[in-house]
C-alpha positions in Angstrom: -30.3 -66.2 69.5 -32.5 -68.0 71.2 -32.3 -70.6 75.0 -34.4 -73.6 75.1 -34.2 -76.1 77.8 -35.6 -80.2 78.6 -37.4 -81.2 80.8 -38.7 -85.2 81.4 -38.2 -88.3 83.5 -34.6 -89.9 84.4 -33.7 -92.2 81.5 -36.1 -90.8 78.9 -33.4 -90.0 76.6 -32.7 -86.2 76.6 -29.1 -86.1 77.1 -29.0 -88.2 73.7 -31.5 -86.2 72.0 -29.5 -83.5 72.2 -26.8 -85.1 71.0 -28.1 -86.5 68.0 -29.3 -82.8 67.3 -26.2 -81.0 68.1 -23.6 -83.2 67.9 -22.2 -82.7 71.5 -22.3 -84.7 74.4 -23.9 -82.3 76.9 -22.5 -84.8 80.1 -19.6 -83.3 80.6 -18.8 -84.9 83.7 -17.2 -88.6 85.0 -19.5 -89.5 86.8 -22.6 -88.8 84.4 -20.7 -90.3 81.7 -19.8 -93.8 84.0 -23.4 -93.6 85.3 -24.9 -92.5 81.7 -27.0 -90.2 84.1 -27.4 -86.7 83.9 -26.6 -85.3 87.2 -25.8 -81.9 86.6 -26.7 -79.2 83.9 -25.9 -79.9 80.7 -25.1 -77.3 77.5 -25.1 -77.7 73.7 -26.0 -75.4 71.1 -27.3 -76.5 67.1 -28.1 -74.1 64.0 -32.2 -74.0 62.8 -33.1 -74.3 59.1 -33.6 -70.6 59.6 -30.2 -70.0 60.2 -31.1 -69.0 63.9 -28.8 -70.4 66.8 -30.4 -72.3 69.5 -28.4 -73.2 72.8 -29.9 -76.3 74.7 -29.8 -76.7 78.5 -30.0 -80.2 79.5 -31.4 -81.1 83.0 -31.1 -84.2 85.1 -34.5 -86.0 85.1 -33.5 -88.1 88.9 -35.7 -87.1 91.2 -32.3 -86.7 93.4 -31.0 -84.3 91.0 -34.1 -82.6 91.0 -32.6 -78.9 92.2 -29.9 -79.0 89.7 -32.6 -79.0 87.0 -34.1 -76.1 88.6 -31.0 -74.0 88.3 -31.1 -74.4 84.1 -34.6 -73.8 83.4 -34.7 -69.9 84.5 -34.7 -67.5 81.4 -35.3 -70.7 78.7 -37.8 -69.3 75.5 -39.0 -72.9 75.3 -39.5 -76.6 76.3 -38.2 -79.8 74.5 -40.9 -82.0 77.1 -39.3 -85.7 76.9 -41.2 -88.8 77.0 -39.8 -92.5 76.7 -42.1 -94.2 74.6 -41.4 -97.3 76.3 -42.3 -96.1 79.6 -44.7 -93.2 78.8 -45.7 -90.7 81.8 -43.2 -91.3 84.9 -43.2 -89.2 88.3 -40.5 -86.7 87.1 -42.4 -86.2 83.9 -45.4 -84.9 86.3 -43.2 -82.7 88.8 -41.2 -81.5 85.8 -44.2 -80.3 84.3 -45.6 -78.8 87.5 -42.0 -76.7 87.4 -42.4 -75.4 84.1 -46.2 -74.3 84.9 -45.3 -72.7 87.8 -42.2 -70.9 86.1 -44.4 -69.3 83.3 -43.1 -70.8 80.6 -44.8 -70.1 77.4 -43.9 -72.5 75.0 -43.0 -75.9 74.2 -42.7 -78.9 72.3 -44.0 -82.5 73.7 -40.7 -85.2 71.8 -41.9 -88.9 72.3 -38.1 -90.6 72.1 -37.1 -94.0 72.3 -40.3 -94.6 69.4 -37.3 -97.2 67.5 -38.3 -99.7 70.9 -41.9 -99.7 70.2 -43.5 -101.8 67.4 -46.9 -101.7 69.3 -49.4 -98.7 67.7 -51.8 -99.4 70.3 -49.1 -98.7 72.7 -47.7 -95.8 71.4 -51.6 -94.5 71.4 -52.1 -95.3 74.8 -48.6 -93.3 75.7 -49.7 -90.3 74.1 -53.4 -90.2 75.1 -51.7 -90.6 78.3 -49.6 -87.2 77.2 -52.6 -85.3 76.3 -54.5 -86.2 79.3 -51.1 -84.8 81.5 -50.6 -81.3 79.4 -54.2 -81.0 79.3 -54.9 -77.1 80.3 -51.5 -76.6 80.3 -49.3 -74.6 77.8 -48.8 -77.9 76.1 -52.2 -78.8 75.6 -51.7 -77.6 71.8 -48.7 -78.8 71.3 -47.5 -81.1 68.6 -45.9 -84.2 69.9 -42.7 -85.4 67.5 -41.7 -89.0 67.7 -38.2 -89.2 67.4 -35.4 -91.9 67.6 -32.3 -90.6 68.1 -30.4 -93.8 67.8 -31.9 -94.2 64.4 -31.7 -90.7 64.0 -36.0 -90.8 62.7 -38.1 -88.0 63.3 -35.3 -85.1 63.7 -35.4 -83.2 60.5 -39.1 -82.9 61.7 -38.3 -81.9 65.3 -35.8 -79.5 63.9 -38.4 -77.6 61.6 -40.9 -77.6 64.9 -38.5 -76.2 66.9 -38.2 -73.4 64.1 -41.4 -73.0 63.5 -42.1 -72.4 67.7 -39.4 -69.6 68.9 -40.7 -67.6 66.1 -43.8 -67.2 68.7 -41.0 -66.2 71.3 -41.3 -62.8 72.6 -38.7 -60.2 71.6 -36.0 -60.3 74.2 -36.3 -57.7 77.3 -33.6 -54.9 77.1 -33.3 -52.6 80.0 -30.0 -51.7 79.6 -29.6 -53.6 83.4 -27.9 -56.8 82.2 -28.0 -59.6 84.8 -26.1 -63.1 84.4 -27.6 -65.7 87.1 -24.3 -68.2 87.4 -25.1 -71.6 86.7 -21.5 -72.9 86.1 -18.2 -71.8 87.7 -14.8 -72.8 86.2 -11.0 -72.1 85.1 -9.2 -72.3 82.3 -5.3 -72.2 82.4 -3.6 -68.3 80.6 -7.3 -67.1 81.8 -8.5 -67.9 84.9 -12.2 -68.2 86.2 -15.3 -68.1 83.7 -19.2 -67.8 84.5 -21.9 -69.2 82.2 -25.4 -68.1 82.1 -28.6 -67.4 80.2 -28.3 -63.1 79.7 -31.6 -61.2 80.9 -32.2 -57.5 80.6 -29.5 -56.5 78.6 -26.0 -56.7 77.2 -22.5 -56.7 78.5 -19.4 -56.3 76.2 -15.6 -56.7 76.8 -14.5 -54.0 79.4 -17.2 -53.5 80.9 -16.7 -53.1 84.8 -19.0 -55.5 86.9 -20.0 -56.6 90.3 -21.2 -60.0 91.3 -23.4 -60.0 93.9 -24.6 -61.0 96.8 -20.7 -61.4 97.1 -20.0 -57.9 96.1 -16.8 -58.4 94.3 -16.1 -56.5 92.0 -14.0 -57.5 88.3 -13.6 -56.1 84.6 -15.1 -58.0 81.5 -12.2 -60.1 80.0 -13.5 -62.2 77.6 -17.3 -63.2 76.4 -18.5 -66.4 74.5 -21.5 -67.6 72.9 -21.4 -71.3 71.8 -17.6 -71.3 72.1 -17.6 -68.6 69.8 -15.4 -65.0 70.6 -18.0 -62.4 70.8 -17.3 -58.5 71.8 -20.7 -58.5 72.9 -22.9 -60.7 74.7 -27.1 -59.9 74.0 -29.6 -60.4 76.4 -31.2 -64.0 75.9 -27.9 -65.9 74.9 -26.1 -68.4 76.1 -23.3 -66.5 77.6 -19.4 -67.4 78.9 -17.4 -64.5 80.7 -14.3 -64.5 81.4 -13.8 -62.6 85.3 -10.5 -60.8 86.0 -9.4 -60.8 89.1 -11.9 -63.4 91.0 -11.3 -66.9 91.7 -13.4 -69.8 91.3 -13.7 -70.3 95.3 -14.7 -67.0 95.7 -18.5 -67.4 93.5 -21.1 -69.6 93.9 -23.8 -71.0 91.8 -26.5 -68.3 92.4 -24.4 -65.5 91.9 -25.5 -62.6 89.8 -23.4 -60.8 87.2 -24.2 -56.7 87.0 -23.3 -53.4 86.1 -22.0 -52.0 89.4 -24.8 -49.9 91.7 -27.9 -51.7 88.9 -29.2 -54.6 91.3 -29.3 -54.6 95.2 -29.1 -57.8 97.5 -32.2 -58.7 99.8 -32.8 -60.9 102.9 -36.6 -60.0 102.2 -39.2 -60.1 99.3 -42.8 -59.8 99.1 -44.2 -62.5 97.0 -47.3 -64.3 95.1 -47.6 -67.8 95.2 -49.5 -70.5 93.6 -49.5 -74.2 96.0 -49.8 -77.1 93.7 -52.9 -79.7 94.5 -51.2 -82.0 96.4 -51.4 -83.2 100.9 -48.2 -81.6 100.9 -48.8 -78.4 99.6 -49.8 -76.4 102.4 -47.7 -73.2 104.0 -48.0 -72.7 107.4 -46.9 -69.5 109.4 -42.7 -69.4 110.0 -42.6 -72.8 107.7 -39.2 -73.6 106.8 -39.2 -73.4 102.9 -36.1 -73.8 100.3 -36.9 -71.2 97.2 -35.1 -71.8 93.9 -35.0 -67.8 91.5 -33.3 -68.1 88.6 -30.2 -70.2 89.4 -30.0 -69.7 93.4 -31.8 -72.0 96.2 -32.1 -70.9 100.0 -33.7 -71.3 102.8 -36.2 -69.1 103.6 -39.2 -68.6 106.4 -42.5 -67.6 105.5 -44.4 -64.8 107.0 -47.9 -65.7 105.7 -49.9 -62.2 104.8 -53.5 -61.9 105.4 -54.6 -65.2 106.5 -53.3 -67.8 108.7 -52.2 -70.7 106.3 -52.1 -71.3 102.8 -53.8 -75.0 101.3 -52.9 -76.4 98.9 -55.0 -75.3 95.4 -54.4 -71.9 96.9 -53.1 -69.0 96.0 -51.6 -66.0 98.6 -48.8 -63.8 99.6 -45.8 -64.2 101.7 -43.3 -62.5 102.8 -39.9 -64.5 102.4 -37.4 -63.7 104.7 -33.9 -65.4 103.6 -31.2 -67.4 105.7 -29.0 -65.9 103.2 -28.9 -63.1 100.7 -30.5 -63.3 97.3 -30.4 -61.0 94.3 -33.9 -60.6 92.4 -36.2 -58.5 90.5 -40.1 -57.6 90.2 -42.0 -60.3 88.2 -38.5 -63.0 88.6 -40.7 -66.4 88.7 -39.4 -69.1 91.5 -40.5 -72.5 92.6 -40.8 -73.4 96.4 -40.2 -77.1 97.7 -40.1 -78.7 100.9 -36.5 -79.5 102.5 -37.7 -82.4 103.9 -39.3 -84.6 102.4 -37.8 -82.9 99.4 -40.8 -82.3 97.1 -41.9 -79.2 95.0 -45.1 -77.9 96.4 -45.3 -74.7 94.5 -43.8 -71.4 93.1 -44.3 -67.7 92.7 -44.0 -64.4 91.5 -41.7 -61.4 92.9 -43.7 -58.6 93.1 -41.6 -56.2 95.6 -37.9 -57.0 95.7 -37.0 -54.7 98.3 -39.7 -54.0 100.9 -39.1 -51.3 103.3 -39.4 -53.4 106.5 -41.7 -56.9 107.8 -45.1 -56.2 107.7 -47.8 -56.4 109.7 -49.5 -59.8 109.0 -53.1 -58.7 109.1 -53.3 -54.9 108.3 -56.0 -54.4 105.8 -53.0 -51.1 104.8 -50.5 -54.3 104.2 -53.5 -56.6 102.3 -54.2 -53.5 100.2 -51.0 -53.2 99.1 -50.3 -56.7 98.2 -53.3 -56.5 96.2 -51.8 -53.3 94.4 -48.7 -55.1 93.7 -50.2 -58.5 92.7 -51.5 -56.6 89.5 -48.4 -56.1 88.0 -48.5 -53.0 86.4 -45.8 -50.3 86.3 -48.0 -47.6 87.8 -48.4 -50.0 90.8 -44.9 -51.0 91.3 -43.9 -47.5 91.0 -46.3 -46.0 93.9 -45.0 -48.6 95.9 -41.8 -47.7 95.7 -42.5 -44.1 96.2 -44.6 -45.2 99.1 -41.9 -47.1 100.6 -39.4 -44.3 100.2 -42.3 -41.6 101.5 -40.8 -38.6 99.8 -38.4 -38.9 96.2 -36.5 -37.4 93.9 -37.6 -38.1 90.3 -33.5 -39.5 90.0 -34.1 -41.6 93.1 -37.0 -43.1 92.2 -35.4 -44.5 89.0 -32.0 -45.3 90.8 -34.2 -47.3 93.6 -36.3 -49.0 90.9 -36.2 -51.7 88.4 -38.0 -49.9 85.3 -36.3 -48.4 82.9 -35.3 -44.8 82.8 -37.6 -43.6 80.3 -40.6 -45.4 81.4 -40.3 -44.7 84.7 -40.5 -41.0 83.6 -43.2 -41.5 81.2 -45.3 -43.4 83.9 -44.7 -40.8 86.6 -45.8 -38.3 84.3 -49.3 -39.6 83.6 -49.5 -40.6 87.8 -49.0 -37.0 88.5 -51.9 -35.9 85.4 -54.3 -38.2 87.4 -53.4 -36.9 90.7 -51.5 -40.0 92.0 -48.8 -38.6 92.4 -47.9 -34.9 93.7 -45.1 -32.9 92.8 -43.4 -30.5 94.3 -41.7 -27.2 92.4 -42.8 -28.5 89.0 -42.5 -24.9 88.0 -40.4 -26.4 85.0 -42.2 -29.9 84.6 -40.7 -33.1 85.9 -37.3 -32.7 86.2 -34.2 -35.6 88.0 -34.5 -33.4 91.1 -38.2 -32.9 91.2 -39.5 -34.3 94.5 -42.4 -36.8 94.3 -44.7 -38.3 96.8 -48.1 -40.2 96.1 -51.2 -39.0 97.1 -52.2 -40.8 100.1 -48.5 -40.2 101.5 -49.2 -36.1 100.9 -52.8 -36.6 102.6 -51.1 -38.1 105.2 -47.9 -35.6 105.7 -50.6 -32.6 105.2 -53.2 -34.3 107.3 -50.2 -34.5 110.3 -48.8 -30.9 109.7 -52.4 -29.6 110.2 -53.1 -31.4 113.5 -50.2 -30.5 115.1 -50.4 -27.0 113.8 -54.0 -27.2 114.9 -53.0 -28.6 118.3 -50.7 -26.3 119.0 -53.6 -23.3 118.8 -55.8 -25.3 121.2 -52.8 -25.4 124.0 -51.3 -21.5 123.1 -54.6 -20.0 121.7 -52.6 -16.5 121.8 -49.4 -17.5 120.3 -49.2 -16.4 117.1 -47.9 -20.0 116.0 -45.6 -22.7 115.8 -42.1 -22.3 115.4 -41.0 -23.5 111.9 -38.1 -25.1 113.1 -39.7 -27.5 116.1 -42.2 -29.0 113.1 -39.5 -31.7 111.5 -39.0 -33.5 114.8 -42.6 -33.2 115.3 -43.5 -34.3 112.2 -40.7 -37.1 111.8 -39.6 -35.8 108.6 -35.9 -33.8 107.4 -36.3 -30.3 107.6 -35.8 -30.1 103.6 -38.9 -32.1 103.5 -40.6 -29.9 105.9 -40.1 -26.3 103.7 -41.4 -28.8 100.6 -44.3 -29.7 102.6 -45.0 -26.3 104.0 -44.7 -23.8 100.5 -46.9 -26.6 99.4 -49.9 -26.1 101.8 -49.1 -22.0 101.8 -49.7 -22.2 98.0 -52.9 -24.0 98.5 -54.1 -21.6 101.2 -54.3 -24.1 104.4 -51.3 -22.9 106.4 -49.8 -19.0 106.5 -46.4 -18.2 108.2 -45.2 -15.2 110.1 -41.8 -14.4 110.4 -40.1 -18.0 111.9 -43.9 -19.0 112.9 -46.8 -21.3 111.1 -50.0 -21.0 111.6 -53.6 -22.4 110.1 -54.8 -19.9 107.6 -58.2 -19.7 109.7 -56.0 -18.8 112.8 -56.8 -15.4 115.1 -55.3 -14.2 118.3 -57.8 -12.7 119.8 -57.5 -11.3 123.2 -59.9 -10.9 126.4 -61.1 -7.3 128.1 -58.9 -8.0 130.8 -55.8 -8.9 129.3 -56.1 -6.2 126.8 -55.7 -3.9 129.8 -53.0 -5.9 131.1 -51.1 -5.3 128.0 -51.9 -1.4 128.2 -50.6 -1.8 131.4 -47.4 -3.3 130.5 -46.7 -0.9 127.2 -46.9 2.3 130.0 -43.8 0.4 132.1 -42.1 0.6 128.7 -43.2 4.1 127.4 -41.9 5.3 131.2 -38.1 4.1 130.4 -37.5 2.9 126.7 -34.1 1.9 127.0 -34.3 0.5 131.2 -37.2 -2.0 130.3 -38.8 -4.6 132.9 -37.4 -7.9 132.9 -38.8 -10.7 131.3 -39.9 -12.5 134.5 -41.4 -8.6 135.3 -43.4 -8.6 131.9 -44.8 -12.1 132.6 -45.8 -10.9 136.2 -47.8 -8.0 134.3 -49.8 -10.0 131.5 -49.3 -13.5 131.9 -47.4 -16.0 130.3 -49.6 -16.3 127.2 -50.1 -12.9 126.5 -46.6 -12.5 127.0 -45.6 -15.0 124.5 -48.5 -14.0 122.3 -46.9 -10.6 122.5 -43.5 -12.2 120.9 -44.9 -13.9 118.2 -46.8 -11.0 117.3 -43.2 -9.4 117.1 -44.7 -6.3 119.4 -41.8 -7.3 122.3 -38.8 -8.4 121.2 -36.1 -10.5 123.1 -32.9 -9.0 122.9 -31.4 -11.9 125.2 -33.1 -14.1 127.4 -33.7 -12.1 130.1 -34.1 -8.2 128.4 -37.0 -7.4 125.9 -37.5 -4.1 124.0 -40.8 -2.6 123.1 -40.9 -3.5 119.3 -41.2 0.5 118.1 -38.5 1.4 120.9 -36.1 -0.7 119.3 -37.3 0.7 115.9 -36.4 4.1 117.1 -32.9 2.9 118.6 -31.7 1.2 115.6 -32.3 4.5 113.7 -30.6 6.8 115.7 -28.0 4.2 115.9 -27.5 4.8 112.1 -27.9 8.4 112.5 -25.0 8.7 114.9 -22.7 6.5 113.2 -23.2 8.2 109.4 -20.1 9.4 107.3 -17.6 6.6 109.3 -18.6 7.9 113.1 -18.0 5.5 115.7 -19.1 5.3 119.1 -18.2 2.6 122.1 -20.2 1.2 124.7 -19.9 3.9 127.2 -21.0 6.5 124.8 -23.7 4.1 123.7 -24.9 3.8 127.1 -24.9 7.4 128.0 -26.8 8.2 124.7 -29.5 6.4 125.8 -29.5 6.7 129.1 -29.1 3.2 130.2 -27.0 0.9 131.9 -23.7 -0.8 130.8 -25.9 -4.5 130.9 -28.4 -2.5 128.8 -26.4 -1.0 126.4 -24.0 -3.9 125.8 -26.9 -6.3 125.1 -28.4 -3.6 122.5 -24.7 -3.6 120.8 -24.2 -7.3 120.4 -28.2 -7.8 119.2 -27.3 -5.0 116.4 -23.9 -6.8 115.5 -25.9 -10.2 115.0 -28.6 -8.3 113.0 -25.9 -7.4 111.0 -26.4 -3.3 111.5 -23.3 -2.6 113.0 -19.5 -4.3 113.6 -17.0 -4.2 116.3 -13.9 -3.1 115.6 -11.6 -3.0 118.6 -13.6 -1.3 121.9 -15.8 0.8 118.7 -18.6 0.1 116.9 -19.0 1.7 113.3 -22.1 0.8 111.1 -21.4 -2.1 109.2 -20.8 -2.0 105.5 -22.0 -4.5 103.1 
């Protein structure tokens, strides 16, 4: 099934060349029919020699009507272009063109109508030198023009066989398996309430199915599908499509809307964009201009945040950043066209190339320029390191979830990244897995790079601590603390960092200590050899050494703080905890007094000891007792 759309000045007879091809009148409402004016989109549908079925969108040609055209010609696999042989090339026929350039469409067919009018062969020369001379270096530059009357019904056997002969260039049609429907039409019906019509992209919905329009985020079941006014059970990407809502009424959707499978597609105020400005005065984008965008069958208002450069001329291509008035819903690669509100006139159009950027960006960074650049190539690898880069470290599931690409290729893709060293993984003992964590290479230089200098300036400020504490490096570092043990058994493995016990250090790191305060700590290891178990007070020890050393001392885990204010000799409280155990073999207990008169200490002394076994899990209170505690 295939979608093809017109395109052509007001008046040039497409509305009745559609007829005469399909048999239906594709002005559906009063006032077109009164007016014999297309104001609004149009739809018919007509069977090909082939046996193919081919649905027709019909656009107004009015210059007033201009935005309703551009709501019917997103997602179309061809052009019927339209020109009245009695008036030949007209100012619509020129912006209409311009439209479809800057869309991407592929394909088309140039229909000189109205040829019953014109007995003049010079004339109809003229008109179609006229043609060539406008689709010159254009997609249409090849393409045959079929003179055709529909009154008369001349020429449309031949235009039929053309049409045929074209969309069997047509590209196969995208499936994802994430099914969008931009709404061009809202309506009712009485015994089934409101229905949506749209061209299907990127995959297939079937009766059932539960869906979400967005940016409204309501949320309905699949009642009812229709192609042509036919009952389908399933509705293929690339069709003409009618679906019946449950649940939703008509004043609740707007044209714009976006039909999905719940959680598949996200709403943006924000995208990062390439344009192209046509070569006209007007075409120029200045800073914070005002801009209305038209993507797939939406238009808003939008302001432009001009990237690298201070304006855009027309002739010209660049980036922007489009930030919305309004919500939009789009993907990478979805084509729009921009125009000016006022005077309303197209000056240009684009090219999505991130949907969802993490933030605004800085105008001028050469980091932001680089990265536009990246994206403005289009390829998978690209768009996939940019969405890893924006989410700094991933999961393998929430890459995919996050992205646009398809399951499968995003795996495949992020497979070879991670061969060529774009990517790192972390814990691929098993290969890539859904939980793997992922993070591109300048991100891990980066992360690695920080870790290191704060490591590093931590051994300039404490030279004789041992090292940082592991768990004051995720505020330090601005990262979750899961990230941080990723980050960390990462550099261990690759020899650049070592830890100690609840302390990191740089693999080069030594404490090495000075004459004198080597002494010092002789000093201060005779105050503890003299009473083991009645040991100087913190503030004492750091009165003997220093308070370096004396930290230095912890990390090395030769003093050991029992509470804040009494430390241990590391091998006294070695010897302690074992004739703890000793005591307390075969179910003995002991209580605190005992304790204390054991070891000849104090009650402070001995109660401290007790509660710093019971958190190290040696013994357990049990009443006023303590027995050795049983795993």
């Amino acid at each position: 099934m295939y979608v093809i759309g017109t395109a052509g000045h007001v008046d040039h007879g497409k509305s009745t060349l559609i007829s005469s091809l399909t048999g239906i009148n594709p002005d559906r409402l009063k006032e077109e029919k009164e007016r014999q004016m297309t104001i609004d989109l149009g739809f018919a549908w007509f069977t090909l020699p082939s046996g193919e079925e081919v649905g027709i969108v019909d656009v107004p040609g009015h210059r007033d009507f201009i935005e309703n055209m551009l709501a019917g010609v997103g997602g179309i696999d061809a052009v019927l272009f339209v020109v009245a042989a009695d008036e030949g090339i007209m100012p619509q026929s020129r912006e209409h063109l311009d439209i479809l350039k800057l869309l991407g469409i592929k394909l088309g067919l140039i229909v000189l109508t109205k040829i019953d009018l014109i007995d003049d062969n010079e004339w109809l020369n003229l008109v179609e030198t006229d043609i060539r001379g406008l689709v010159k270096n254009s997609f249409l530059e090849e393409a045959p023009i079929v003179k055709v009357s529909a009154v008369k019904k001349t020429g449309l056997k031949e235009l039929f066989n053309s049409i045929d002969t074209l969309l069997k260039q047509s590209a196969p049609k995208e499936d994802n398996h994430k099914p969008r429907l931009p709404i061009d039409r809202i309506f009712s019906l009485k015994g089934f309430g409101t229905i949506v019509t749209g061209t299907l992209l990127d995959g297939s919905f079937k009766i059932g199915d539960q869906v979400e329009v967005l940016p409204f985020g309501i949320k309905s079941r699949i009642r009812g599908i229709q192609n042509h006014k036919k009952k389908q059970r399933i509705a293929k990407p690339g069709s003409r499509t009618a679906i019946n809502l449950v649940g939703v009424e008509v004043d609740q959707l707007q044209r714009g809307g976006v039909v999905c499978l719940p959680g598949q597609l996200r709403s943006t105020y924000r995208i990062d964009v390439e344009i192209y400005l046509l070569e006209n005065r007007s075409a120029k984008i200045k800073h914070d201009d005002r801009l209305k965008i038209f993507i797939g069958s939406s238009q808003s208002m939008a302001r432009a945040r001009v990237i690298g450069q201070k304006e855009i001329n027309s002739g010209e291509t660049g980036w922007l950043q489009l930030e919305f008035e309004k919500e939009v819903v789009v993907k990478n690669n979805d084509r729009f066209i921009i125009r000016r509100p006022s005077p309303a006139t197209t000056i240009g159009g684009g090219r999505v190339i991130n949907a969802h950027p993490a933030g605004r960006h800085k105008r001028f960074s050469q980091k932001v320029v680089d990265r536009y650049k990246s994206l403005s190539g289009g390829s998978i690898q690209n768009t996939i390191l940019v969405r890893l880069s924006d989410l700094k470290i991933s999961t393998l599931s929430q890459l995919i979830e996050k992205g646009e690409t398809e399951e499968k290729l995003t795996m495949l893709t992020v497979e070879q990244l991670i061969r060529t060293g774009q990517i790192v993984l972390f814990k691929g003992k098993n290969g890539l897995q859904a939980d793997s964590w992922l993070v591109t290479k300048n991100e891990w230089l980066d992360l690695s790079k920080k870790l290191i200098k704060i490591i590093g300036d931590y051994h300039k400020k404490h030279p004789l601590r041992e090292g940082i504490r592991n768990e004051d490096v995720p505020n330090l570092i601005g990262v979750s603390r899961k990230i941080v043990s990723l980050i960390i058994e990462k550099m261990q493995l690759e020899g650049i960092i070592r830890s100690s016990g609840a302390y990191l250090m740089l693999n080069d790191h030594q404490v090495i200590f000075s004459a004198d305060q080597l002494d010092r700590i002789r000093q201060l290891e005779g105050v503890f050899s003299e009473s083991p178990c009645l040991t100087p007070s913190v503030n004492r020890c750091i009165e003997i050494v220093g308070e370096e050393v004396y930290y230095a001392l912890i990390s090395q885990g030769k003093i050991v703080e029992v509470t804040r204010n009494i430390v241990f000799d590391k091998n006294d409280l070695d010897q302690i905890i074992q004739e703890t155990r000793s005591l307390l073999r075969n179910g003995h207990e002991i209580s605190a007094g005992e304790f204390r008169d054991y070891f000849n200490t104090t009650r402070k002394y001995a109660i401290a000891l007790l509660e710093y076994l019971d958190k190290k899990g040696i013994t357990e209170r049990i009443g006023d007792l303590r027995v050795l505690k049983t795993s």
